[in-house]
N, CA, C and O atoms as a printed pandas DataFrame, in Angstrom:
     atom_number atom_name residue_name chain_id  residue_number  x_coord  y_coord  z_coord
0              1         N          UNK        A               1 -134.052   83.943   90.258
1              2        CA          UNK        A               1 -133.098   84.826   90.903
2              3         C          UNK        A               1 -133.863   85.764   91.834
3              4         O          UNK        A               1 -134.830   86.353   91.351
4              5         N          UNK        A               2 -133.569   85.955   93.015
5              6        CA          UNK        A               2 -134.109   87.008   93.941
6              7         C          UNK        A               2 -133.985   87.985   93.582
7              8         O          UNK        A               2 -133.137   88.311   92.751
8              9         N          UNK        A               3 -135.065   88.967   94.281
9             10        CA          UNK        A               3 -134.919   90.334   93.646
10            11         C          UNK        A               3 -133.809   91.204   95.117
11            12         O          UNK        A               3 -134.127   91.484   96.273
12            13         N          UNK        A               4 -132.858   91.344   94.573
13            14        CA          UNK        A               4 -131.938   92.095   95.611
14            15         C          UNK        A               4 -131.961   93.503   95.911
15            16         O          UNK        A               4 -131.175   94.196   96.558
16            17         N          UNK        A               5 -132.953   93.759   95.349
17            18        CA          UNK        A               5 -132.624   95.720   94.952
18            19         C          UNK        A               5 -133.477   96.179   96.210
19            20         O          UNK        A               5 -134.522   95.636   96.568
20            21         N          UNK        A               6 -132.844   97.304   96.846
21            22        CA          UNK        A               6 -133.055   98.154   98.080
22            23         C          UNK        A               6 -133.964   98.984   97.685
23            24         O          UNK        A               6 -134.848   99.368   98.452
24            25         N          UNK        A               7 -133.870   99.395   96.371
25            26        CA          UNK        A               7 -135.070  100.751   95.523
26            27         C          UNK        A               7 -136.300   99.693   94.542
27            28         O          UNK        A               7 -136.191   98.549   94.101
28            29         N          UNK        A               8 -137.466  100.724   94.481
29            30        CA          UNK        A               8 -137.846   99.955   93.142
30            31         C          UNK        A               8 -137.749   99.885   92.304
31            32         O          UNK        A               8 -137.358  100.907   91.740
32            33         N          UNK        A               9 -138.025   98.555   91.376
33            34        CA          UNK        A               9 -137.750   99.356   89.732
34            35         C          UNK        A               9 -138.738   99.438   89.074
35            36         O          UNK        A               9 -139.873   99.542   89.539
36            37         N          UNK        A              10 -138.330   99.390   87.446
37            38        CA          UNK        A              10 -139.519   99.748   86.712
38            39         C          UNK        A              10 -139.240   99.182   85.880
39            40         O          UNK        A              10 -138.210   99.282   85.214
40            41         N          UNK        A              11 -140.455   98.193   85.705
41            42        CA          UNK        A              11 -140.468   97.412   84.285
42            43         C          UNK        A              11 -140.573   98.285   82.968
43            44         O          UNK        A              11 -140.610   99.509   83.092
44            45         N          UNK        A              12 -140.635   97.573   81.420
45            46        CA          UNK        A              12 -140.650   98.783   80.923
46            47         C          UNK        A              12 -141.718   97.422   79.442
47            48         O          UNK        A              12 -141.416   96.294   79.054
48            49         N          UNK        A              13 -142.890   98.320   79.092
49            50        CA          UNK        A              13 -143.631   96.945   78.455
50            51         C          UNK        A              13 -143.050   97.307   77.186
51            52         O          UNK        A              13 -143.579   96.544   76.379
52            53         N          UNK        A              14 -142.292   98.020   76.611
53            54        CA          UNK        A              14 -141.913   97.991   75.290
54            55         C          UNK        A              14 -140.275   97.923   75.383
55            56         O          UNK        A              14 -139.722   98.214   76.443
56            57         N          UNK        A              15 -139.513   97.521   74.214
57            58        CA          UNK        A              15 -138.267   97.240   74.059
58            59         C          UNK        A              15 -137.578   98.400   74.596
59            60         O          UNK        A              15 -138.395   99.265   74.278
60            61         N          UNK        A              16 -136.640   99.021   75.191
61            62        CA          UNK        A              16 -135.476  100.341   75.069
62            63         C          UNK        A              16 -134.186   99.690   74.955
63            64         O          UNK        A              16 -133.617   98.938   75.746
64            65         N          UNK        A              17 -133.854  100.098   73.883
65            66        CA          UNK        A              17 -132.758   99.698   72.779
66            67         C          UNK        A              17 -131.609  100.702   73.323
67            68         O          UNK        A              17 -131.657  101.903   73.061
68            69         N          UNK        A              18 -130.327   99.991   74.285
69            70        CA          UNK        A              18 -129.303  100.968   75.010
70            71         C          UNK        A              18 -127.881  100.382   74.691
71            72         O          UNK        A              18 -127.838   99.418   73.927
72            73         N          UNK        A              19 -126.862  100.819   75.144
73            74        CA          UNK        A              19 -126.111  100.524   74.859
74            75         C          UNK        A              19 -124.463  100.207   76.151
75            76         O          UNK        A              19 -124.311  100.858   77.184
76            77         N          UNK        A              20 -124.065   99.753   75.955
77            78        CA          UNK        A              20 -122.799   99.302   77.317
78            79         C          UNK        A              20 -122.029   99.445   76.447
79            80         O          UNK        A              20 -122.242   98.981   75.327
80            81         N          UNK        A              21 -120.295  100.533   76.940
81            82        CA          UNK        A              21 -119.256  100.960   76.295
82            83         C          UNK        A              21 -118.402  100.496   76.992
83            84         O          UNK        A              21 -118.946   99.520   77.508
84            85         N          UNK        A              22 -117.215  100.569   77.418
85            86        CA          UNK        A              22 -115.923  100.241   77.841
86            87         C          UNK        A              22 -115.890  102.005   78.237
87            88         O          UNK        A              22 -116.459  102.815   77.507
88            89         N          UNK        A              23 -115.124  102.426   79.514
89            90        CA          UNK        A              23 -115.001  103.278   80.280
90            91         C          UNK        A              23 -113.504  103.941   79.417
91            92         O          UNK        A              23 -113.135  105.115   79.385
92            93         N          UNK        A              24 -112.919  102.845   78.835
93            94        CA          UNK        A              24 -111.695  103.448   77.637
94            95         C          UNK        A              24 -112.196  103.729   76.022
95            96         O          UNK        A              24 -111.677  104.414   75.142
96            97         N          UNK        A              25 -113.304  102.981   76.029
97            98        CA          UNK        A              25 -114.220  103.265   74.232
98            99         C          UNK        A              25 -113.907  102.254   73.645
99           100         O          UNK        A              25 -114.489  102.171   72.563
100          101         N          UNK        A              26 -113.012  101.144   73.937
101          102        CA          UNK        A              26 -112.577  100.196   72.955
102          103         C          UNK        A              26 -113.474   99.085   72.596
103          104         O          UNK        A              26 -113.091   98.180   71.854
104          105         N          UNK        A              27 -114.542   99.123   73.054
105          106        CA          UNK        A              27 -115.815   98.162   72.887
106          107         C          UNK        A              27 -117.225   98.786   73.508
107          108         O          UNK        A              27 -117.340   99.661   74.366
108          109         N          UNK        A              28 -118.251   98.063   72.806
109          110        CA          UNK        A              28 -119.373   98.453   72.882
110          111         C          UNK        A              28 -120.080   97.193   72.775
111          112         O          UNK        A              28 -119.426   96.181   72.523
112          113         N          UNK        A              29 -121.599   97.116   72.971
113          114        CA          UNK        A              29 -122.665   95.949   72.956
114          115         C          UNK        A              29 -124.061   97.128   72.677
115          116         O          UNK        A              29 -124.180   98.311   72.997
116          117         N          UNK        A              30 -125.080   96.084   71.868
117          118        CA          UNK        A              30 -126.087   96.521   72.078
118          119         C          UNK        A              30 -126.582   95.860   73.037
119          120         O          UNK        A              30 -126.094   94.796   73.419
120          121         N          UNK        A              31 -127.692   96.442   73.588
121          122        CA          UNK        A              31 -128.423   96.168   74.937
122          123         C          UNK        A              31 -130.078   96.212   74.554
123          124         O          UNK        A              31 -130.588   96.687   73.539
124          125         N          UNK        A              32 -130.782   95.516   75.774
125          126        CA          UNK        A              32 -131.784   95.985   75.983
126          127         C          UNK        A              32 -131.975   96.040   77.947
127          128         O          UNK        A              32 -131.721   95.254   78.859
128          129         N          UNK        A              33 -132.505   97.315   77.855
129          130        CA          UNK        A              33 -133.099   97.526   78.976
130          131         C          UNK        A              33 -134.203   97.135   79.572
131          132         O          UNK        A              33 -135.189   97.865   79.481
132          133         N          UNK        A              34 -134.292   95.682   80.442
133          134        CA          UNK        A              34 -135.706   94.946   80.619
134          135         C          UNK        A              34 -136.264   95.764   82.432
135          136         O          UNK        A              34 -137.399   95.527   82.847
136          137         N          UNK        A              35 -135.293   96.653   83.256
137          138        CA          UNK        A              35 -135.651   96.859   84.185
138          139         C          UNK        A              35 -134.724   97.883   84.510
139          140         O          UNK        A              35 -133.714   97.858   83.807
140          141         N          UNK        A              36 -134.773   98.829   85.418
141          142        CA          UNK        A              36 -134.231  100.042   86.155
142          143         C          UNK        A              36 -134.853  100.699   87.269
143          144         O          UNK        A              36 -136.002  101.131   87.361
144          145         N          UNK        A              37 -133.773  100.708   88.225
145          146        CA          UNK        A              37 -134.159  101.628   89.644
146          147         C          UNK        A              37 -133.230  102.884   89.632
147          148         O          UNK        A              37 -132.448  103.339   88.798
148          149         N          UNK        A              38 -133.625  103.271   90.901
149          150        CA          UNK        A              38 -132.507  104.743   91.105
150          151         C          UNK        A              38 -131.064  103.971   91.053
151          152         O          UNK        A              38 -130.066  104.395   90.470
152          153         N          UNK        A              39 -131.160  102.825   91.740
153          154        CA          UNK        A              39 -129.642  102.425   91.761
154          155         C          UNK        A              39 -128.779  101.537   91.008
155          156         O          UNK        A              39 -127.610  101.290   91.305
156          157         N          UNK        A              40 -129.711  100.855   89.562
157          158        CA          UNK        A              40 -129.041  100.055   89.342
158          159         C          UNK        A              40 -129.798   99.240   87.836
159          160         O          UNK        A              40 -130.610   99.941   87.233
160          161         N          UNK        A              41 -129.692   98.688   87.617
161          162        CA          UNK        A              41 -130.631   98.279   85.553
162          163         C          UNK        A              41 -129.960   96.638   85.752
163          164         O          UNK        A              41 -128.928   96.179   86.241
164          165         N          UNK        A              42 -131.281   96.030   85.022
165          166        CA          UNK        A              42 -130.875   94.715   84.135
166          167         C          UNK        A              42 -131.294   95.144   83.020
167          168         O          UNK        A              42 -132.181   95.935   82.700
168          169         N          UNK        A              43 -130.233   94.264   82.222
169          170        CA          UNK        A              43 -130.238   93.933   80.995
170          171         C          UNK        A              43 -129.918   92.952   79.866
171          172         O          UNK        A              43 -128.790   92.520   80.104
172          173         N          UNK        A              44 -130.269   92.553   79.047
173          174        CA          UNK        A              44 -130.288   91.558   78.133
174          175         C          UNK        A              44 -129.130   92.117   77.251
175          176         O          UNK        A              44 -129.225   93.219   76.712
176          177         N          UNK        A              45 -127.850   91.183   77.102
177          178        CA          UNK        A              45 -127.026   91.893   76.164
178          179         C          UNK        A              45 -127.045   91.158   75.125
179          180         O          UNK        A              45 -127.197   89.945   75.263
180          181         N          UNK        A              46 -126.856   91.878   73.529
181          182        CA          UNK        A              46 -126.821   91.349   72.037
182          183         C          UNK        A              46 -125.278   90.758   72.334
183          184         O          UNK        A              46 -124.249   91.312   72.721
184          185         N          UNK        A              47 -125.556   89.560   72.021
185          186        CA          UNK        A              47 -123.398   89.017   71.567
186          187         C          UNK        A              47 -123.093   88.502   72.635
187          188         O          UNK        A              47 -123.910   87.823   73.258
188          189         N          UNK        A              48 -121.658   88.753   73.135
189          190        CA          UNK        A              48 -120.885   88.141   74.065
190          191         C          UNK        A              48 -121.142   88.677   75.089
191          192         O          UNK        A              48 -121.917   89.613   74.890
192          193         N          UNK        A              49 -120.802   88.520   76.406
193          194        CA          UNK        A              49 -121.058   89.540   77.415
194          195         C          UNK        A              49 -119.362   89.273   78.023
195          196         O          UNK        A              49 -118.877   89.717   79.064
196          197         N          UNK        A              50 -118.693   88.382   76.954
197          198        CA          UNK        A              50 -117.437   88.484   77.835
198          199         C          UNK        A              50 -116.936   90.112   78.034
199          200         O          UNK        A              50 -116.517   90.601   79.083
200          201         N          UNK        A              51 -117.068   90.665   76.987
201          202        CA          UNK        A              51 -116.273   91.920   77.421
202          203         C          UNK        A              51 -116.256   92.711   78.763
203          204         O          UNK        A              51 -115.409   93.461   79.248
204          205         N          UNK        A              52 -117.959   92.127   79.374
205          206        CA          UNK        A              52 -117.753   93.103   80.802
206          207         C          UNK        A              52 -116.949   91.927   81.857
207          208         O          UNK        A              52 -117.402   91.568   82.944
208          209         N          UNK        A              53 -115.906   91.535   81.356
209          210        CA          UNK        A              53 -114.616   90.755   82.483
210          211         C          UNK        A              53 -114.038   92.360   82.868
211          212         O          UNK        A              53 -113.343   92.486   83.876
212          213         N          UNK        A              54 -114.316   93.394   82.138
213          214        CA          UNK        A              54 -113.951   94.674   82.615
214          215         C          UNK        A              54 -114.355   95.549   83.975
215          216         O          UNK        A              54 -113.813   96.526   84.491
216          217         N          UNK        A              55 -115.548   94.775   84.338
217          218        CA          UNK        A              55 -116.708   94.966   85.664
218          219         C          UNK        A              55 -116.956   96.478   85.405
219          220         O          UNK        A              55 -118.014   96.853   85.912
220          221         N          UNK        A              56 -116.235   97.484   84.724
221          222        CA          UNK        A              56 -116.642   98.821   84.844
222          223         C          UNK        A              56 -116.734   99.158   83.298
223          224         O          UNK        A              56 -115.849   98.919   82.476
224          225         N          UNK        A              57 -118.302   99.921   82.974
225          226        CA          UNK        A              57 -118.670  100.536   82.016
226          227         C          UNK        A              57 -119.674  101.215   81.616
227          228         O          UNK        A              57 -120.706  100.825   82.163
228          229         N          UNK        A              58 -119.884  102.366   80.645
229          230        CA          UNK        A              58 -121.139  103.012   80.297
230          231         C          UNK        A              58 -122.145  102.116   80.125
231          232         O          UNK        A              58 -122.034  100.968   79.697
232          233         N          UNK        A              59 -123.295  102.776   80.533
233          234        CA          UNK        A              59 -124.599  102.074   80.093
234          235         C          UNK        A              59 -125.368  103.857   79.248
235          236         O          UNK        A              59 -125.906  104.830   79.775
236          237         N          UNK        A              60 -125.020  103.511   77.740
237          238        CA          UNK        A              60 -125.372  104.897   76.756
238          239         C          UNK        A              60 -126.785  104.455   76.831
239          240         O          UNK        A              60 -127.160  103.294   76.670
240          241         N          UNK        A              61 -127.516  105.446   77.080
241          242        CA          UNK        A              61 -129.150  105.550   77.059
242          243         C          UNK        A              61 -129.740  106.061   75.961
243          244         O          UNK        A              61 -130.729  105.562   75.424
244          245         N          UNK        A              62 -129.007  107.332   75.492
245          246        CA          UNK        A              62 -129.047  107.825   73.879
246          247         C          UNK        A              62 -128.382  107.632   73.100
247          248         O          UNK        A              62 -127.179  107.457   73.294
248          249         N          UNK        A              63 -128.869  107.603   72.095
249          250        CA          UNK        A              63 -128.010  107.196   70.809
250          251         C          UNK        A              63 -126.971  108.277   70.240
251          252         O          UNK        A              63 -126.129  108.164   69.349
252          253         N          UNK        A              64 -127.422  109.704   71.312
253          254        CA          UNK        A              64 -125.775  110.363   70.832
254          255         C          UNK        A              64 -125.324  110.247   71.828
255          256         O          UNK        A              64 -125.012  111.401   72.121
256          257         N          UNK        A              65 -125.074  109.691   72.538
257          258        CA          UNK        A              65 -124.142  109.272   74.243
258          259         C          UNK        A              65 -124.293  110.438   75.067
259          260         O          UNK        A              65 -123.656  110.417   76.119
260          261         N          UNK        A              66 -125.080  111.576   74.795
261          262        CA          UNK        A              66 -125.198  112.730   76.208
262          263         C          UNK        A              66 -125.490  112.137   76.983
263          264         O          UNK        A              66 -125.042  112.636   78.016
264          265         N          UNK        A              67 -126.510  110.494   77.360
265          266        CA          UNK        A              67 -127.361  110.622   78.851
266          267         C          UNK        A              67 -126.674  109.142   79.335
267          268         O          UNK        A              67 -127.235  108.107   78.972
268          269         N          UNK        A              68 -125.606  109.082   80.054
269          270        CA          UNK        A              68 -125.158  107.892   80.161
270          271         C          UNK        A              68 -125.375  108.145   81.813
271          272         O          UNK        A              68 -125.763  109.171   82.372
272          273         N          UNK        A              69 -124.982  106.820   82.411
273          274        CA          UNK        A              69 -124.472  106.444   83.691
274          275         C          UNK        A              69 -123.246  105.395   83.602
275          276         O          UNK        A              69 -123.168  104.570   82.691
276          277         N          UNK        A              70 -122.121  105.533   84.836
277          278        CA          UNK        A              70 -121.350  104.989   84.616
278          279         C          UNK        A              70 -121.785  103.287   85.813
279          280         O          UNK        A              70 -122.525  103.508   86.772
280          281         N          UNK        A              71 -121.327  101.961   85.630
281          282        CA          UNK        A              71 -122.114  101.257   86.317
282          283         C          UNK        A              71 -120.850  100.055   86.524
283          284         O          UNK        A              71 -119.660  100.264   86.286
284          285         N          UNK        A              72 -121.321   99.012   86.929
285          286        CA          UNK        A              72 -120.417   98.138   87.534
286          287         C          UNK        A              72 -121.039   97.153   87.137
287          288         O          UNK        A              72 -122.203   97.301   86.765
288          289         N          UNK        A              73 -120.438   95.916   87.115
289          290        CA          UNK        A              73 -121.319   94.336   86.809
290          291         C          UNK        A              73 -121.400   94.050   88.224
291          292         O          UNK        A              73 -120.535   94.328   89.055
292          293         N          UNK        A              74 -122.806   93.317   88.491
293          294        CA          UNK        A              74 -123.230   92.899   89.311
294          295         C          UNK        A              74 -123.006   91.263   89.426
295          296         O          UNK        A              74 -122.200   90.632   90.110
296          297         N          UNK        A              75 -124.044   90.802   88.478
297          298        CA          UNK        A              75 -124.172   89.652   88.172
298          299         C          UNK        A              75 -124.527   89.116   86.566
299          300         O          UNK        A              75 -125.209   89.767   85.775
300          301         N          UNK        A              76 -124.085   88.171   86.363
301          302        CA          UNK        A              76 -124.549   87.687   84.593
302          303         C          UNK        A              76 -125.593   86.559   84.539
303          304         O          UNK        A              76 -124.926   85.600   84.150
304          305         N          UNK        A              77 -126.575   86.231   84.674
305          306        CA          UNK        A              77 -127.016   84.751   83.942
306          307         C          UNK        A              77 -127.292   84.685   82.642
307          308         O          UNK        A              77 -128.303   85.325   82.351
308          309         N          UNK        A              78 -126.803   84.183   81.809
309          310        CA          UNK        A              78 -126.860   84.054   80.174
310          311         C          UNK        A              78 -126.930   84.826   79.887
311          312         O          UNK        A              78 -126.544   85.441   80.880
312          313         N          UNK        A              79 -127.229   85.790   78.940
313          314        CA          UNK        A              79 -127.444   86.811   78.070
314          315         C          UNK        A              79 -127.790   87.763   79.176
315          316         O          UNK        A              79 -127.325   88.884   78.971
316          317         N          UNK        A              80 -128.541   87.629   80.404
317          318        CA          UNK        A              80 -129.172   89.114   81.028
318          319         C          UNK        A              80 -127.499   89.329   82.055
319          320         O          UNK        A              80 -126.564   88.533   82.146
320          321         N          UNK        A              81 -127.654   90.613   82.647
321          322        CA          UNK        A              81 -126.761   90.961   83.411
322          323         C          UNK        A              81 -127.399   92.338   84.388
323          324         O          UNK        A              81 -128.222   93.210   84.108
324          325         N          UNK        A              82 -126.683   92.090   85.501
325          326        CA          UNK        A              82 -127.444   93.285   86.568
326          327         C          UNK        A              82 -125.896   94.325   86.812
327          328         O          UNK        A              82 -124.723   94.059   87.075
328          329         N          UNK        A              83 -126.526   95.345   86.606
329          330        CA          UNK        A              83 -125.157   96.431   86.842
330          331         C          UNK        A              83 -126.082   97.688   88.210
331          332         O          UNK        A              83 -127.270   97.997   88.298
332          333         N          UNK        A              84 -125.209   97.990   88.821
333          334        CA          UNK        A              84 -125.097   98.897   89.661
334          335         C          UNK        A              84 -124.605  100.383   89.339
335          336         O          UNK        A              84 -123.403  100.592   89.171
336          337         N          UNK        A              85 -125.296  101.142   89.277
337          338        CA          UNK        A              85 -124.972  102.867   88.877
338          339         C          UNK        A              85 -123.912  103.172   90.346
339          340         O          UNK        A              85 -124.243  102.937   91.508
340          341         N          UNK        A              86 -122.631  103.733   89.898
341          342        CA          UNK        A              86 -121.602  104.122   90.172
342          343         C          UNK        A              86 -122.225  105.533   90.726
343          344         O          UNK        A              86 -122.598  106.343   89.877
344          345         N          UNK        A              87 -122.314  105.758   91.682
345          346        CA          UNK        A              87 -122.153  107.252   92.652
346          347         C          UNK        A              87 -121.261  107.729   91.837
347          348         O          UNK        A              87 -120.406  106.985   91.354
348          349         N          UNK        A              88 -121.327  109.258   91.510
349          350        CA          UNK        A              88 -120.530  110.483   91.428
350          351         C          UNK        A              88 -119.484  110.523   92.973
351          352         O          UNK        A              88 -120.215  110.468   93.962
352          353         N          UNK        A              89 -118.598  110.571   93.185
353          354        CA          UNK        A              89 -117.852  111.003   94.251
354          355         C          UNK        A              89 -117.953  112.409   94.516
355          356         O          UNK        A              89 -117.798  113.148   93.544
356          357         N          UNK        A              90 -118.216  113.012   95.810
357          358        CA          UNK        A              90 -118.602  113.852   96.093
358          359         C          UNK        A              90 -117.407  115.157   95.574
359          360         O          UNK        A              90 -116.181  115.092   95.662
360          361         N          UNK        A              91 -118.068  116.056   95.145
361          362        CA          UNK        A              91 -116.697  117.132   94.586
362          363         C          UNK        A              91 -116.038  117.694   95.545
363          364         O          UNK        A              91 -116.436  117.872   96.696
364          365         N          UNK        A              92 -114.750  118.058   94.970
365          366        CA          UNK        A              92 -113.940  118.684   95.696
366          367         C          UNK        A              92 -114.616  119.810   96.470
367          368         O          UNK        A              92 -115.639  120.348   96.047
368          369         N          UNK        A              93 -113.946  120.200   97.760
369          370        CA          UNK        A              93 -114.438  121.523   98.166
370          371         C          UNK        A              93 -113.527  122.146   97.667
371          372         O          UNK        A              93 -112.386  121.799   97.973
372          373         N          UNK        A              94 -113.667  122.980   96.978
373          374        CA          UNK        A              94 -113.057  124.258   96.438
374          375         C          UNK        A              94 -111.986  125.244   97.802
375          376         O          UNK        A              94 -112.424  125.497   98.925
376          377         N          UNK        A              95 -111.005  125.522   97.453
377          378        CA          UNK        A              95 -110.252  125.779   98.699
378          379         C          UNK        A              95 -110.788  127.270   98.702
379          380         O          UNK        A              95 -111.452  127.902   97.879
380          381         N          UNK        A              96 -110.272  127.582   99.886
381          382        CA          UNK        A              96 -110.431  129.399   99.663
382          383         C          UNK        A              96 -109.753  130.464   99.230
383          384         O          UNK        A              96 -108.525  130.490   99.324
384          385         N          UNK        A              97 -110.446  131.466   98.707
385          386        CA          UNK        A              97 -109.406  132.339   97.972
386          387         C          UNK        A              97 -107.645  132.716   98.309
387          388         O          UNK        A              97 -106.640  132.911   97.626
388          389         N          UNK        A              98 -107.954  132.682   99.613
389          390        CA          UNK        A              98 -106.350  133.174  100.055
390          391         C          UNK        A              98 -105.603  132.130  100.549
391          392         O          UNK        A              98 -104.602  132.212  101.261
392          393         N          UNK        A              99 -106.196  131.057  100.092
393          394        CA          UNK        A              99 -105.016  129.743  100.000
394          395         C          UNK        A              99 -104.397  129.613   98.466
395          396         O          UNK        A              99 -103.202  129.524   98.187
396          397         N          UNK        A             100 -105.652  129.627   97.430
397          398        CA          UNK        A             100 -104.770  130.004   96.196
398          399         C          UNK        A             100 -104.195  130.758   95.741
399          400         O          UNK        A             100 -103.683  130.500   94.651
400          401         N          UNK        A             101 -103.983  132.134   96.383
401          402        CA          UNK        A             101 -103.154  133.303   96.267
402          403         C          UNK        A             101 -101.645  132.608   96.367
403          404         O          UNK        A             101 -101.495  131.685   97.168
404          405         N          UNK        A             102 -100.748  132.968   95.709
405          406        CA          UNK        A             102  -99.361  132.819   95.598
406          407         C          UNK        A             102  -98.542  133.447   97.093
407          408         O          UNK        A             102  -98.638  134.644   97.365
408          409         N          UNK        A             103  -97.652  132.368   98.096
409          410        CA          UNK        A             103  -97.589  133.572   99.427
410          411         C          UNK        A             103  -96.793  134.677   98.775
411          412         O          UNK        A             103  -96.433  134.623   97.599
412          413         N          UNK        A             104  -96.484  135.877   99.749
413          414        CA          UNK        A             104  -95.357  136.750   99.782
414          415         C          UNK        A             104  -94.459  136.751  100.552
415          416         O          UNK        A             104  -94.430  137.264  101.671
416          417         N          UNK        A             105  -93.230  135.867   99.718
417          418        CA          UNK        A             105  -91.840  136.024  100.728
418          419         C          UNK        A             105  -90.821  137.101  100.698
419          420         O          UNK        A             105  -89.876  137.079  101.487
């Protein structure tokens, strides 16, 4: 498989044991993390990988879920799969004070 990635990544010489959720919680997989860039991770999934027919889900990095990214399916060959880290959408601009003021009629 070509390497498609725009960033570099980083191999990793020991196992990191992660995890892929469902963006609703109703499923989970264990994982392993064999590679990661700024933009994007392969990984080797434990079990089925049908569940990501969902294309959108956590990739939990800790085992208490504080350090996640949210990601997309890329591609699957057998057990490995390439996901893409989901951009934050840029935040709202906050309006200005005297637009949220209530008018006076």
């Amino acid at each position: 498989m070509a390497n498609n990635r725009k960033t570099g990544r980083v191999r990793f010489e020991h196992n990191h044991p992660v995890n892929i959720m469902g963006v609703d919680g109703t499923w989970r997989r264990q994982c392993t993390l064999l590679d990661v860039s700024s933009t994007g991770a392969r990984l080797e999934v434990d079990g089925s990988t049908d569940v990501l027919r969902a294309q959108e889900f956590f990739l939990v990095l800790s085992s208490f879920g504080l350090a996640f990214r949210r990601c997309e399916l890329i591609w699957v060959n057998g057990s490995q799969v390439g996901v893409q880290f989901i951009l934050r959408s840029k935040k709202k601009q906050a309006l200005p004070a005297k637009q949220l003021l209530p008018h006076n009629e």
